[in-house]
N, CA, C and O atoms as CSV, one atom per row, in Angstrom:
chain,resi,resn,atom,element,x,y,z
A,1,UNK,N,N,40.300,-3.354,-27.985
A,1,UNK,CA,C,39.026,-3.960,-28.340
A,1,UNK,C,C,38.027,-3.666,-27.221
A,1,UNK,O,O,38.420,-3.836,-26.067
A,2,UNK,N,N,37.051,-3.335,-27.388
A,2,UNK,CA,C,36.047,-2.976,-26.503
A,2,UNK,C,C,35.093,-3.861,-26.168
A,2,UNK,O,O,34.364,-4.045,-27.143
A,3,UNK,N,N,34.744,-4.533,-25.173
A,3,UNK,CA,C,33.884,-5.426,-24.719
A,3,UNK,C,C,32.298,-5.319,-24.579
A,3,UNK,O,O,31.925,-4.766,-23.544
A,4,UNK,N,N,31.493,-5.676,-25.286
A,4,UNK,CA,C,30.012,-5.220,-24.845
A,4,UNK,C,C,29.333,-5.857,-23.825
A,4,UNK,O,O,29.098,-7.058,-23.690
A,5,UNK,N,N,29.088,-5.062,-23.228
A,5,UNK,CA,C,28.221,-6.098,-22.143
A,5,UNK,C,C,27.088,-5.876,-22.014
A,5,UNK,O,O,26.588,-4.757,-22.132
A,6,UNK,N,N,26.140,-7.510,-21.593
A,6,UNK,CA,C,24.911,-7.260,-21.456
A,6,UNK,C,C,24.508,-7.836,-23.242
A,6,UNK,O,O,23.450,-8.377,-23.561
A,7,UNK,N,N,25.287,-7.629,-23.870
A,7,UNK,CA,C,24.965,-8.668,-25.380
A,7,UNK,C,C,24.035,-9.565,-25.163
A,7,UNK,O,O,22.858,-9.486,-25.515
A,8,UNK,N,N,24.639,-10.576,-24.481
A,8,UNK,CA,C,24.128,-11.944,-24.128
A,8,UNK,C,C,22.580,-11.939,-23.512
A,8,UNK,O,O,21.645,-12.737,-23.588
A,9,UNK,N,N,22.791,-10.486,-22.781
A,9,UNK,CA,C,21.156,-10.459,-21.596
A,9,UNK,C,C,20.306,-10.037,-23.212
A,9,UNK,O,O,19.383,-10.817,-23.448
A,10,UNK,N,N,20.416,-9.461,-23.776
A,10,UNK,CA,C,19.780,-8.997,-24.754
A,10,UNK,C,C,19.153,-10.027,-25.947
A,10,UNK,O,O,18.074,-9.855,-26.513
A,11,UNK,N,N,20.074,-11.108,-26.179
A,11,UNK,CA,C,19.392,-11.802,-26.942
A,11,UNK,C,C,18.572,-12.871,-26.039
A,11,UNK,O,O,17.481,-13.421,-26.195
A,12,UNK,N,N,19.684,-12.935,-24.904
A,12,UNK,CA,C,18.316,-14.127,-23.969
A,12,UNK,C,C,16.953,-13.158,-24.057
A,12,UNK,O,O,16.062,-13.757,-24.661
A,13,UNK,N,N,16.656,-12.167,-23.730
A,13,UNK,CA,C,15.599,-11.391,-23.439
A,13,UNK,C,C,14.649,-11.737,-24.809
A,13,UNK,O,O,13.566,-12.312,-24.694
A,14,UNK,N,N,15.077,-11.406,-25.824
A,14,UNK,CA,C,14.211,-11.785,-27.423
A,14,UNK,C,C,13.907,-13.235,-28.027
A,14,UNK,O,O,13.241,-13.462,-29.038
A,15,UNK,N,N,14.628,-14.308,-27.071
A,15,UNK,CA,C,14.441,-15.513,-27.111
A,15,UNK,C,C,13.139,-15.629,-26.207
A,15,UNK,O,O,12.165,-16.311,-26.527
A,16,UNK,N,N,13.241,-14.862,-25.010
A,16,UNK,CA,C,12.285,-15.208,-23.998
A,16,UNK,C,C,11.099,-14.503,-24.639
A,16,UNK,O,O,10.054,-15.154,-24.603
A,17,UNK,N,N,11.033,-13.088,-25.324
A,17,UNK,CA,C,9.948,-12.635,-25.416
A,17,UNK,C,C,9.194,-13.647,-26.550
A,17,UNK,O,O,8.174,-14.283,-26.285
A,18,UNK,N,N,9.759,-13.674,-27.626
A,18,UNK,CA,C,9.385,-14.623,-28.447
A,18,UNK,C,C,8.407,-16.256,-27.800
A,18,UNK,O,O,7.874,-17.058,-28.568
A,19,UNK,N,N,8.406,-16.339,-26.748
A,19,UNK,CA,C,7.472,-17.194,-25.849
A,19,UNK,C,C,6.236,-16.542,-25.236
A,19,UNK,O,O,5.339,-17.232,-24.751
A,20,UNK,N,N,6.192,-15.172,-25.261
A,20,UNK,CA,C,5.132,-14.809,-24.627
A,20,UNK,C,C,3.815,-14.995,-25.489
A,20,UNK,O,O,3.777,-14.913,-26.717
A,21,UNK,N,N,2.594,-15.296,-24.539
A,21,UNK,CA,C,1.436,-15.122,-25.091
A,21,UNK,C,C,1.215,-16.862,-24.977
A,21,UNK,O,O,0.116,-17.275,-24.607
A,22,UNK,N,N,2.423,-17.926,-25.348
A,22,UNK,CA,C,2.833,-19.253,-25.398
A,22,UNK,C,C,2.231,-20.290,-24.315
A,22,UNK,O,O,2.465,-19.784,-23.217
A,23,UNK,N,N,1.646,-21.363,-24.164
A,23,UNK,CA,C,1.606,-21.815,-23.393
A,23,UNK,C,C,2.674,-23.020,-23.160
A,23,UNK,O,O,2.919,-23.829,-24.054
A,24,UNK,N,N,3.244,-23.063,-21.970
A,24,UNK,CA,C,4.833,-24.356,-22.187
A,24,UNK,C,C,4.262,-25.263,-20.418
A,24,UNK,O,O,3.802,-25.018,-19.303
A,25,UNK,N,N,4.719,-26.322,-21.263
A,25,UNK,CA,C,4.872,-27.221,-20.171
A,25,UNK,C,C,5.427,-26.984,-19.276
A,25,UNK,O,O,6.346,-26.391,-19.841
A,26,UNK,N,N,5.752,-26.924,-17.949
A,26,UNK,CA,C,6.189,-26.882,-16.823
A,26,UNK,C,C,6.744,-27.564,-15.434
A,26,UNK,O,O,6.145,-27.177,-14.431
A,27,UNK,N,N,7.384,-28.146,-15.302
A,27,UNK,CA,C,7.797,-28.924,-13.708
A,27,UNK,C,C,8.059,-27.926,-12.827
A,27,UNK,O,O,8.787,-26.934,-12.767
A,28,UNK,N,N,7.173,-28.533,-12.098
A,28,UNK,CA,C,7.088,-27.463,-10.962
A,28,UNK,C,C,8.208,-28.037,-9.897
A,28,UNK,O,O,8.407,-29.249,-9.972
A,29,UNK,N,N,8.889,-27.372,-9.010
A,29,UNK,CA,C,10.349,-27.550,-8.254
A,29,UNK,C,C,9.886,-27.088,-7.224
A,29,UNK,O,O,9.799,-27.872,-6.280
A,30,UNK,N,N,9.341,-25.413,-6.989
A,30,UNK,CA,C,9.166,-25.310,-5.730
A,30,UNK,C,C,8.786,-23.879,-5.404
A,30,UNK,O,O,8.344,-23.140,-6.285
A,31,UNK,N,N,8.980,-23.407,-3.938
A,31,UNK,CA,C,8.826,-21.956,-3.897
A,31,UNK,C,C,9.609,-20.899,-5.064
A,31,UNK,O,O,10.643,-21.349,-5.557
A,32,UNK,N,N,9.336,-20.079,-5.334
A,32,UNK,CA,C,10.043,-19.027,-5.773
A,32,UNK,C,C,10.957,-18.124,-4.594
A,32,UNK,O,O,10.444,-17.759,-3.536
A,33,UNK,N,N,12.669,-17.777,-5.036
A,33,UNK,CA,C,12.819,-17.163,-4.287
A,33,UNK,C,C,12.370,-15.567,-4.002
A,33,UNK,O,O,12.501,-14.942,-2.949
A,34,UNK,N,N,11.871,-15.165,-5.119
A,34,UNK,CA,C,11.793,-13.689,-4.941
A,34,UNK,C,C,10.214,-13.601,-4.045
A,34,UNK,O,O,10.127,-12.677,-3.236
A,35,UNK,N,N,9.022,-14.530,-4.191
A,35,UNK,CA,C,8.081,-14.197,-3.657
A,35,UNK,C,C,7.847,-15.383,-3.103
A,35,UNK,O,O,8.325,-16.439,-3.516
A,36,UNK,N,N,6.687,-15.193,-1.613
A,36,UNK,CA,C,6.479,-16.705,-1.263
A,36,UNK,C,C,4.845,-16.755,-1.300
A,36,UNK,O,O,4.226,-17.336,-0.408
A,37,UNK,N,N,4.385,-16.302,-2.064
A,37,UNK,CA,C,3.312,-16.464,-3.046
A,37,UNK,C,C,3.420,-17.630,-4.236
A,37,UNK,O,O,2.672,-18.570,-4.508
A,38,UNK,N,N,4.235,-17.328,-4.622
A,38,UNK,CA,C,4.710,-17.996,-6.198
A,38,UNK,C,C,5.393,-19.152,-6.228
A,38,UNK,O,O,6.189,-19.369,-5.315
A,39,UNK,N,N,5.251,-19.925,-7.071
A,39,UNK,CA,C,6.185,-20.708,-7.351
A,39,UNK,C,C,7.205,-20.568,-8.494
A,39,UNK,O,O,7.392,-19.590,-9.217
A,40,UNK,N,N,7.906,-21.921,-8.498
A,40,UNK,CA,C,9.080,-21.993,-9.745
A,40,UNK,C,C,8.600,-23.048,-10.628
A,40,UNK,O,O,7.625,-23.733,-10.317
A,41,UNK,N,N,9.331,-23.230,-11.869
A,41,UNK,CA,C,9.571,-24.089,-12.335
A,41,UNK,C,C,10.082,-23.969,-13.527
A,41,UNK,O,O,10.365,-22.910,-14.087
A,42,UNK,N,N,10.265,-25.505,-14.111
A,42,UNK,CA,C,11.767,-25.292,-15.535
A,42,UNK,C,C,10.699,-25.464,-16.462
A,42,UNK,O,O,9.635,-25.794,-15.939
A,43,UNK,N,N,10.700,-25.321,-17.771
A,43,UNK,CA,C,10.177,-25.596,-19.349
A,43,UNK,C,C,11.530,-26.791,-19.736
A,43,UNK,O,O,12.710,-26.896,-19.400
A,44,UNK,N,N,10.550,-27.587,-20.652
A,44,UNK,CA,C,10.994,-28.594,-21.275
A,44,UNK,C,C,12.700,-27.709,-21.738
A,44,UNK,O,O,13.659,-28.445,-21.971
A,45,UNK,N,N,12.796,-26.909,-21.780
A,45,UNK,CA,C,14.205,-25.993,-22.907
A,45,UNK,C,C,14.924,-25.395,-21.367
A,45,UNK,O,O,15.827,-24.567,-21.480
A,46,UNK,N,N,14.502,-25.833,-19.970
A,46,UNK,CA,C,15.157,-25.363,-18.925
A,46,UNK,C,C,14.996,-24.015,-18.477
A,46,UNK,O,O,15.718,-23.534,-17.603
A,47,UNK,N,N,13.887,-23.263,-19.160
A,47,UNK,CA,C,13.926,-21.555,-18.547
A,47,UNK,C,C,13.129,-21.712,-16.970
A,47,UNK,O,O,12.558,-22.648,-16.411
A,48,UNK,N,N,13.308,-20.829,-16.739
A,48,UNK,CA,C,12.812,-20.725,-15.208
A,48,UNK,C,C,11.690,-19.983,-15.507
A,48,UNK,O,O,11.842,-18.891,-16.054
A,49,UNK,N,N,10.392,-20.464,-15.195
A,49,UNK,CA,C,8.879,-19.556,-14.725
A,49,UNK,C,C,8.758,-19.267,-13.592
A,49,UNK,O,O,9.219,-20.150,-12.867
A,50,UNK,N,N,8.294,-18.321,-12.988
A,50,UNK,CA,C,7.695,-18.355,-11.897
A,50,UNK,C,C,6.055,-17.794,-11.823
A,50,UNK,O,O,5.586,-16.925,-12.558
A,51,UNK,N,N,5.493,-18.359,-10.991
A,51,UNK,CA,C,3.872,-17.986,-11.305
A,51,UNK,C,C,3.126,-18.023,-10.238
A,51,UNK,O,O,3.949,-18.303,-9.365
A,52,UNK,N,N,1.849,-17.902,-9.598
A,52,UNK,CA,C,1.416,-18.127,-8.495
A,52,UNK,C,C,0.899,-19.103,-8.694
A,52,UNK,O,O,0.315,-19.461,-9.717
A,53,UNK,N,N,1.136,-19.914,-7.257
A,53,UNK,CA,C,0.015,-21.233,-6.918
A,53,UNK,C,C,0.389,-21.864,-5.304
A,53,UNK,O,O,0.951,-21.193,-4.439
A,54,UNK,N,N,0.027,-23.016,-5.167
A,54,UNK,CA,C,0.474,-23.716,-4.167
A,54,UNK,C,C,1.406,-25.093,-4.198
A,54,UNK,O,O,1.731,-25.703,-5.217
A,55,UNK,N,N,1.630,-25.309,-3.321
A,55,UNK,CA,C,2.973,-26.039,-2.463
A,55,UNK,C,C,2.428,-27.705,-3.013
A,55,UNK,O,O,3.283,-28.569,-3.207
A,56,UNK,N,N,1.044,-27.982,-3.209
A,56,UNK,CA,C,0.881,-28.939,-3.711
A,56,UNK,C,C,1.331,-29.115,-5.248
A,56,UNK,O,O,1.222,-30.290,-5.597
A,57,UNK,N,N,1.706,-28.442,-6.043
A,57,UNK,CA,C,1.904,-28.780,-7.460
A,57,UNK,C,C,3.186,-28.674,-7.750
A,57,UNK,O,O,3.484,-28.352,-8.901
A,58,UNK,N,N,4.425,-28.969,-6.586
A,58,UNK,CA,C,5.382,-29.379,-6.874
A,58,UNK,C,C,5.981,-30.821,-7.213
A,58,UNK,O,O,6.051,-31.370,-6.113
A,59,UNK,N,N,6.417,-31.651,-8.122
A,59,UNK,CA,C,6.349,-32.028,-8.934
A,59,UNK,C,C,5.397,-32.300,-10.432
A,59,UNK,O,O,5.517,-33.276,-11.173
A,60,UNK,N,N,4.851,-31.633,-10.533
A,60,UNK,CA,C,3.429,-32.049,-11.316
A,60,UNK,C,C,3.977,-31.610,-12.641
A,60,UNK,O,O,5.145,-31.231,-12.557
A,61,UNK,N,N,3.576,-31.571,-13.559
A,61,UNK,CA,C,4.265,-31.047,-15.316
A,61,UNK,C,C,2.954,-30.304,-15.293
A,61,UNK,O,O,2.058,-30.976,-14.782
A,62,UNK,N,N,2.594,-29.116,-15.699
A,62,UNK,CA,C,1.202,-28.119,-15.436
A,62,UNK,C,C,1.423,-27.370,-16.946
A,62,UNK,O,O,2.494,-27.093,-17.485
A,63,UNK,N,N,0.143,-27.155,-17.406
A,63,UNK,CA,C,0.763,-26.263,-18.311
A,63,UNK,C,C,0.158,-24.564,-18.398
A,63,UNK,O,O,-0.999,-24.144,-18.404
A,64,UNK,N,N,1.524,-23.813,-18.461
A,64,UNK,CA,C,1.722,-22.265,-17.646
A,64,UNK,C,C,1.843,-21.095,-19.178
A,64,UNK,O,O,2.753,-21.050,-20.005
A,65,UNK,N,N,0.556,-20.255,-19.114
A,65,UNK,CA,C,0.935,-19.660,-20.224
A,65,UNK,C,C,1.670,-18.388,-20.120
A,65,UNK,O,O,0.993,-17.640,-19.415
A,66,UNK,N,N,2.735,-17.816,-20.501
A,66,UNK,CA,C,4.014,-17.114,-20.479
A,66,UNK,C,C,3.342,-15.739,-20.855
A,66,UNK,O,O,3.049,-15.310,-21.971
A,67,UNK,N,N,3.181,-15.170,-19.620
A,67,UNK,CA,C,2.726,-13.868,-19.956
A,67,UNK,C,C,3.470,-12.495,-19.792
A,67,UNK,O,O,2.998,-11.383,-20.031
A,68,UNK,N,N,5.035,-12.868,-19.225
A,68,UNK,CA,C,6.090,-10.967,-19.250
A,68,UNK,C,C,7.444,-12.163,-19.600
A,68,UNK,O,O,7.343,-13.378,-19.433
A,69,UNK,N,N,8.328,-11.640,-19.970
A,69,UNK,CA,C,9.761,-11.752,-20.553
A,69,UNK,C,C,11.097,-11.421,-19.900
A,69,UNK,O,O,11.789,-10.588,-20.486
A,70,UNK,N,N,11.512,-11.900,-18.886
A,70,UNK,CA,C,12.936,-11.046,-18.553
A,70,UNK,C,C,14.112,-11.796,-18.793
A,70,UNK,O,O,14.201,-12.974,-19.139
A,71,UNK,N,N,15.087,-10.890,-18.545
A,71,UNK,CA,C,16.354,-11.767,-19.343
A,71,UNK,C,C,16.328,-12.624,-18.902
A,71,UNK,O,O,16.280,-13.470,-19.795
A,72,UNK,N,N,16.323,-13.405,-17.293
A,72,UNK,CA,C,17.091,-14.247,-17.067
A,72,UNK,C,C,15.753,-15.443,-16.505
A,72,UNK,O,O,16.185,-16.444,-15.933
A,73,UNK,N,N,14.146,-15.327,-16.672
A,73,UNK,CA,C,13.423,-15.764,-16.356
A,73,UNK,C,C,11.676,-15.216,-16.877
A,73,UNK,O,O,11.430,-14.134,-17.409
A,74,UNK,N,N,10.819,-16.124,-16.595
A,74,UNK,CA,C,9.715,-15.980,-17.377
A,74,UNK,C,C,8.576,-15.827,-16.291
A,74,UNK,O,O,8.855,-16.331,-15.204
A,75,UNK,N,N,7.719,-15.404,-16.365
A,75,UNK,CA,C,6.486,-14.857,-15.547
A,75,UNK,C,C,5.313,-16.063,-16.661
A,75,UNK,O,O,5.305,-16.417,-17.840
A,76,UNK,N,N,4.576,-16.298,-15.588
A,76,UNK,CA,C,3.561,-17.162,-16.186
A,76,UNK,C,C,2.027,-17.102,-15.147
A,76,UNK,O,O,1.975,-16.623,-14.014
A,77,UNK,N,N,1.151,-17.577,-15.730
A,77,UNK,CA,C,-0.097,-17.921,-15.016
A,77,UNK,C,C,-0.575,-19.100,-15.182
A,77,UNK,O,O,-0.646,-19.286,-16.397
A,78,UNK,N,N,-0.996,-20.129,-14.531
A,78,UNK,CA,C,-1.360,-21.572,-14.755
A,78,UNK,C,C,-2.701,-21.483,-15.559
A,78,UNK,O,O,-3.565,-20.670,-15.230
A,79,UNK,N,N,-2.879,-22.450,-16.762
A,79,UNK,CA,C,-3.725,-22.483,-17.749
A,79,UNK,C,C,-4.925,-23.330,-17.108
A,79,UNK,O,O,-4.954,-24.525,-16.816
A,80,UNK,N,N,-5.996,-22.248,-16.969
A,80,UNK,CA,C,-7.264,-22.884,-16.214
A,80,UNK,C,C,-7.678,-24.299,-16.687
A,80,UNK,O,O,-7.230,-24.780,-17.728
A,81,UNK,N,N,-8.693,-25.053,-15.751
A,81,UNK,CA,C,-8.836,-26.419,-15.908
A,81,UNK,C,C,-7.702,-27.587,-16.270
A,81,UNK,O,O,-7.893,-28.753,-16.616
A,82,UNK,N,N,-6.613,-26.957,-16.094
A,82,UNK,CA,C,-5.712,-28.427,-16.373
A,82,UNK,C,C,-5.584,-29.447,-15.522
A,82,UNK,O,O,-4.916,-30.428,-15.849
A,83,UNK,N,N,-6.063,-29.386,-14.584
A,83,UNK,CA,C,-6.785,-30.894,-13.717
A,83,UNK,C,C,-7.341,-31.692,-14.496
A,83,UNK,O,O,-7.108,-32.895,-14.383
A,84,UNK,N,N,-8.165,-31.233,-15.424
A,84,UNK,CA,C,-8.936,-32.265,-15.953
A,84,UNK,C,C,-9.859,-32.133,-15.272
A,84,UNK,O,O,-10.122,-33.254,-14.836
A,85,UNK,N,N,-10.790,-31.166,-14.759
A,85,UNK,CA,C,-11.759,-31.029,-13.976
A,85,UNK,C,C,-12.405,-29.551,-14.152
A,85,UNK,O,O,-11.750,-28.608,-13.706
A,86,UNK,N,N,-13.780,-29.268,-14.842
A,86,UNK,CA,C,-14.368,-28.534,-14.921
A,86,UNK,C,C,-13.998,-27.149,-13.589
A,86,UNK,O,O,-14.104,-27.436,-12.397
A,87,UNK,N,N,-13.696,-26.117,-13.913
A,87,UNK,CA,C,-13.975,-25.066,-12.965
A,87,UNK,C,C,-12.601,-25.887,-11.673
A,87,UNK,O,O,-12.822,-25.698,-10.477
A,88,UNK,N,N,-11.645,-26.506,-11.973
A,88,UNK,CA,C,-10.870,-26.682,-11.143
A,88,UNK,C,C,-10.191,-25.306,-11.120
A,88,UNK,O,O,-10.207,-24.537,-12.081
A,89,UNK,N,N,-9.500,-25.018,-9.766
A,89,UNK,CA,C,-8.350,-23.689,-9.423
A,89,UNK,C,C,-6.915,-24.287,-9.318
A,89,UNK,O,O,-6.020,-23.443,-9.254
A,90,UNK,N,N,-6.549,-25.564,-9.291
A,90,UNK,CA,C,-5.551,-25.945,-9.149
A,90,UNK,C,C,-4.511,-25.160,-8.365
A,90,UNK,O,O,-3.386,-24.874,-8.774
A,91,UNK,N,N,-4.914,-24.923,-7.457
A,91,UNK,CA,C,-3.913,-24.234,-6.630
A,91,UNK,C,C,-4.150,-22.758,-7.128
A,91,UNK,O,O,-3.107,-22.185,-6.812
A,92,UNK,N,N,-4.942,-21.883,-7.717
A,92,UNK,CA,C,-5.419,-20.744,-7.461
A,92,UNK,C,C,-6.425,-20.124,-7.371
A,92,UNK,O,O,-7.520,-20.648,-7.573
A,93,UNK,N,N,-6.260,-18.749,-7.014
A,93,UNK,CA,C,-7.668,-18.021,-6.669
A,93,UNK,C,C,-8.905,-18.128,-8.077
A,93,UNK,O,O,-8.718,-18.008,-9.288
A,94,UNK,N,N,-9.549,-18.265,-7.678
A,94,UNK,CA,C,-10.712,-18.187,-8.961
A,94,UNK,C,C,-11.141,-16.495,-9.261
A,94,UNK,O,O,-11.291,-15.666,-8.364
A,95,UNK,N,N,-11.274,-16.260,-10.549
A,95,UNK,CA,C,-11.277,-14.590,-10.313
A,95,UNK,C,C,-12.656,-14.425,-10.295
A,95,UNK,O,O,-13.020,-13.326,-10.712
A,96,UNK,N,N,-13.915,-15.514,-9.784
A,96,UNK,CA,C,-14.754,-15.137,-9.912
A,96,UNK,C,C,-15.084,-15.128,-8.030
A,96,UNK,O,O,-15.986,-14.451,-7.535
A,97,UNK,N,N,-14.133,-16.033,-7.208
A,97,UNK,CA,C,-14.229,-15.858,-6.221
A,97,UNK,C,C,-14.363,-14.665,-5.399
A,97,UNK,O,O,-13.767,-13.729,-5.933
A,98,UNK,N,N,-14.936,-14.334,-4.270
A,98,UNK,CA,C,-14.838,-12.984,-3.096
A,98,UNK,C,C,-13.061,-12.814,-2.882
A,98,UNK,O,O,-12.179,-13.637,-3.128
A,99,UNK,N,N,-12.994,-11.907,-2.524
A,99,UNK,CA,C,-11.721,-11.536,-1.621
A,99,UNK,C,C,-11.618,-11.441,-0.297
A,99,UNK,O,O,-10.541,-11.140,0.218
């Protein structure tokens, strides 16, 4: 019997893509390990996002819209004004800001 592998990465991957474009709730946990730009956090269903922001919006529930797909985790960008505050950055760059 021959074993397939990578099955499993494959349908996680079409579960995850199927979220993109999505905006999902978020708890934020903490740094990301791959960048220390970014942060982490879980979706109500437990996937892992990671996205840029700051060190202040760990614990906060934010909501992050799901913009790339990988098997084992989700890429996101924080959904402007969710402070509740006109023209808030909530912990990011404004793209209308200088560099």
């Amino acid at each position: 019997m021959t074993k397939k592998s990578g099955g499993g990465e494959e349908i996680t991957l079409q579960k995850n893509q199927a979220l993109e474009s999505n905006v999902e709730e978020v708890l934020v946990e903490g740094r990301s390990k791959q960048s220390d730009r970014d942060m982490t956090g879980r979706t109500r269903s437990n996937k892992v996002v990671n996205f840029e922001g700051d060190l202040n919006l760990i614990g906060e529930l934010i909501p992050i819209r799901i913009v790339k797909a990988y098997a084992h985790s989700l890429r996101g960008e924080i959904v402007p004004n969710h402070c509740g505050m006109q023209n808030a950055d909530c912990g990011m760059k404004s793209q209308n800001s200088p560099v």
